[in-house]
N, C-alpha and C positions, 0 to 999 in steps of 0.2 A: 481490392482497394488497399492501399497501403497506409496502416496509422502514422498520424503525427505527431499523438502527445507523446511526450518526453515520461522516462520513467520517476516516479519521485521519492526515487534513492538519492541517499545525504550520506552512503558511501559509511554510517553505523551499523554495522550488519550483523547481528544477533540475535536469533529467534528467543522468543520466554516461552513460559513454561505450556500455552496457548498455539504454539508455533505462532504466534505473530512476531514479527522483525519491533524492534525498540527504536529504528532508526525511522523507519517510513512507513509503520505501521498496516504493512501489506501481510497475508498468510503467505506462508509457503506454498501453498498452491498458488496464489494471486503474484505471488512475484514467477515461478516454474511456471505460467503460463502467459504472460504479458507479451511474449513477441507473437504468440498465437492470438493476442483480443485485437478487434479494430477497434477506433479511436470512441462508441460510444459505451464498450465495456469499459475501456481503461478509465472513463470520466464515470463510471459505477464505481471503480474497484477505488480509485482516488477518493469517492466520497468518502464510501464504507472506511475507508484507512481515515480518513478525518476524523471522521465521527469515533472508532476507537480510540484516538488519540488524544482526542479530548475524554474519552471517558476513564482514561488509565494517563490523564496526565493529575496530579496531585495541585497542581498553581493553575488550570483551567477555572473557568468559571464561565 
C-alpha cells in the first residue's frame, strides 16, 4: 500500500537537545523512518508532533 500523507516538514530543520526537530516537531527517528510508515502511522506520528508542539510552544494555550 502506498502512503499519501505528505510529510509535515516547514523545511526548519534542527534537532534540540531531545532530538526533536523545532520545525515539525517530529524525532529523529519519526522523521529517518516516515517513507517506511503507511499512512495510519504517519497520522500517529503527526499527532504525537502536535501535541509536543504545543507543549514546548511558550504562546500555546
Amino acid at each position: 500500500m502506498i502512503a499519501t500523507i505528505s510529510s509535515p516538514c516547514i523545511s526548519v530543520c534542527a534537532l534540540d537537545h531531545d532530538d526533536v526537530c523545532i520545525g515539525c516537531h517530529r524525532t529523529a527517528r519519526e522523521i529517518r523512518d516516515w517513507l517506511l510508515m503507511d499512512d495510519d502511522e504517519r497520522l500517529e506520528v503527526i499527532a504525537k508532533a502536535a501535541e509536543r508542539g504545543c507543549k514546548n510552544n511558550p504562546f500555546a494555550y
